[in-house]
N, C-alpha and C positions, 0 to 999 in steps of 0.2 A: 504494500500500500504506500501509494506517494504522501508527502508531508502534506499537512492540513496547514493554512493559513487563517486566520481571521485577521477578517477589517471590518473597523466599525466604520459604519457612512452613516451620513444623516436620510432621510427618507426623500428628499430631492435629490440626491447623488445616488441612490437605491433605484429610482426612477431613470436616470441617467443611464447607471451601468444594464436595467433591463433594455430599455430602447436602443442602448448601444449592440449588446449582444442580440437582439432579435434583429436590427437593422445586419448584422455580420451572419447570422446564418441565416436570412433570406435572400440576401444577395449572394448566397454562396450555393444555395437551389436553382439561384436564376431567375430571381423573382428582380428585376432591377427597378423595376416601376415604384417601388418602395422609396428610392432615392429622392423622387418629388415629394415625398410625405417630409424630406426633414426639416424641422421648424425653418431652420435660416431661408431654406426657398420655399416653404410655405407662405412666412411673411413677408420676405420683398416681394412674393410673385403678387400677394395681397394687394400690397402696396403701387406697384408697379400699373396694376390693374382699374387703379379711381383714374377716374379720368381728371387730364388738366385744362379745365377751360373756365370761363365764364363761368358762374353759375345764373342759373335759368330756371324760370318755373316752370315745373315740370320734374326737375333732378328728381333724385332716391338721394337722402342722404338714409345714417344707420338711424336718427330721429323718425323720419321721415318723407314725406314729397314738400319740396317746397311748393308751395300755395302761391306766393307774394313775393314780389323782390321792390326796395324802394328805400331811399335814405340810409343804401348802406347794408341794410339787414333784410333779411328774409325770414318768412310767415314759415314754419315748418310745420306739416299736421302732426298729430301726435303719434306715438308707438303702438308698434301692434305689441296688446299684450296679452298673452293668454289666446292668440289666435285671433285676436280681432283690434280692430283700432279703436283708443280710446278718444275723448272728444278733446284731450287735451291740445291747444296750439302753441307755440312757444315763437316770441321776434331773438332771430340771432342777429351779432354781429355776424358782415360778410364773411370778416378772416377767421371767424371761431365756427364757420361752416365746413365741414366736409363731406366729400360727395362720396357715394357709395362704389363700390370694386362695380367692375363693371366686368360681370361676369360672363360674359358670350367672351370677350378677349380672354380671360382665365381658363376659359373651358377649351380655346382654342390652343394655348399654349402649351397647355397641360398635355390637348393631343399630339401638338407634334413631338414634346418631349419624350410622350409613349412612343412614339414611331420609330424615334432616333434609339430609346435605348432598347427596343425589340430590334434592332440591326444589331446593337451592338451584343446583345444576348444572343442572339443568330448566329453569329459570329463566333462568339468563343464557343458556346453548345450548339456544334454542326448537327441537330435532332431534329428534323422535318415533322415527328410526330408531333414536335413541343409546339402547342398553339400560341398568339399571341397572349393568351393572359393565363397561361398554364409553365406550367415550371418543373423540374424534378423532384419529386416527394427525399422529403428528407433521411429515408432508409437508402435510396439512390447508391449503387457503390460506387458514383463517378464521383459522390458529393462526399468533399472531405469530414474527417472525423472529428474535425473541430467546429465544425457546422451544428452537430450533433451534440457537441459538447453544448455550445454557447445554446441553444436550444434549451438541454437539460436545466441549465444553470435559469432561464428564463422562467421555464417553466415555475422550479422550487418558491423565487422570490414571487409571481403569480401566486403561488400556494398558500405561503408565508401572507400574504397580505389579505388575502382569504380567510384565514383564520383571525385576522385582526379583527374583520369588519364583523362586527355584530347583527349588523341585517343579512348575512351571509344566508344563502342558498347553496342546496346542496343538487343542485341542478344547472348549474353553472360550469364550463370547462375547468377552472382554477381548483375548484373542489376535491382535487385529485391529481397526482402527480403520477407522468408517465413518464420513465427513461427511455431513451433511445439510442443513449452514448453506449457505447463495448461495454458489455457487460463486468467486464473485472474491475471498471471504477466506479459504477453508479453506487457502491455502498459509502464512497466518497460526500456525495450529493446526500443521499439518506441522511450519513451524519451530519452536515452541513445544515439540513434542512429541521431538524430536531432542536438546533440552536434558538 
């Protein structure tokens, strides 16, 4: 049995090291589409997406539709709350206005960036079976064994955080810890996971 480590992390660096290791062994199935999910181009793609222009009656902002523009500021309707709008109106200043992502561009970018990186998936797994939004299951013998490691390791802290939660269901994937890593270390994880 390899040497046992402990680190203590705070429960945002716990967070960290899960999204790290699930982002390392899904792109190591081939899942590369993942790579738009990670916050940094989540939010500038966010970002990048409001439109720069005038604003106009008419806009979306996250308040609302602007109603009114005049002296400066703009009528915003109110929010939808609970699925519906409420009757509230609110006058902004112009500059403390922002306009809403404009999501037909977001949605287009997002596709071309699926496009590029299913080439570049294509590319290194030469598999004609493998569809565009299918991947190699993580048992795969092509997929390395550290894939499978960072997987297990995922899984535990999922488990772990499962047990915290007091409104926990036992109907939930988390519920339940399943190894996939070589058999002679998952008693590794076990003990880990008992901590």
């Amino acid at each position: 049995m390899s040497k046992l480590n402990i680190l203590t992390v705070t429960d945002e660096q716990l967070s960290l090291i899960q999204a790290s290791l699930e982002l390392y062994s899904r792109i190591g199935i081939g899942q590369f589409d993942v790579i738009k999910e990670h916050p940094t181009f989540q939010k500038y793609l966010y970002k990048l997406c409001i439109p720069v222009k005038t604003i106009e009656v008419g806009d979306s902002t996250p308040q609302g539709k602007i109603l009114e523009v005049k002296n400066g500021k703009a009528l915003i309707a109110g929010r939808v709350k609970d699925g519906l709008w409420n009757k509230e109106y609110e006058w902004k200043k112009l500059s403390d206005v922002k306009l809403s992502t404009d999501y037909s561009k977001y949605h287009d970018i997002r596709s071309t960036v699926d496009s590029k990186l299913f080439d570049a998936r294509s590319t290194l797994i030469q598999d004609s079976s493998i569809g565009f939004n299918g991947s190699w299951g993580i048992y795969n013998e092509e997929v390395d064994d550290t894939c499978r490691m960072a997987y297990d390791i995922v899984q535990v802290i999922r488990h772990k955080r499962w047990k915290e939660d007091e409104e926990r269901s036992n109907m939930t994937v988390d519920s339940s810890i399943h190894f996939s890593h070589r058999k002679d270390r998952s008693s590794e994880l076990i003990m880990c996971n008992k901590l």
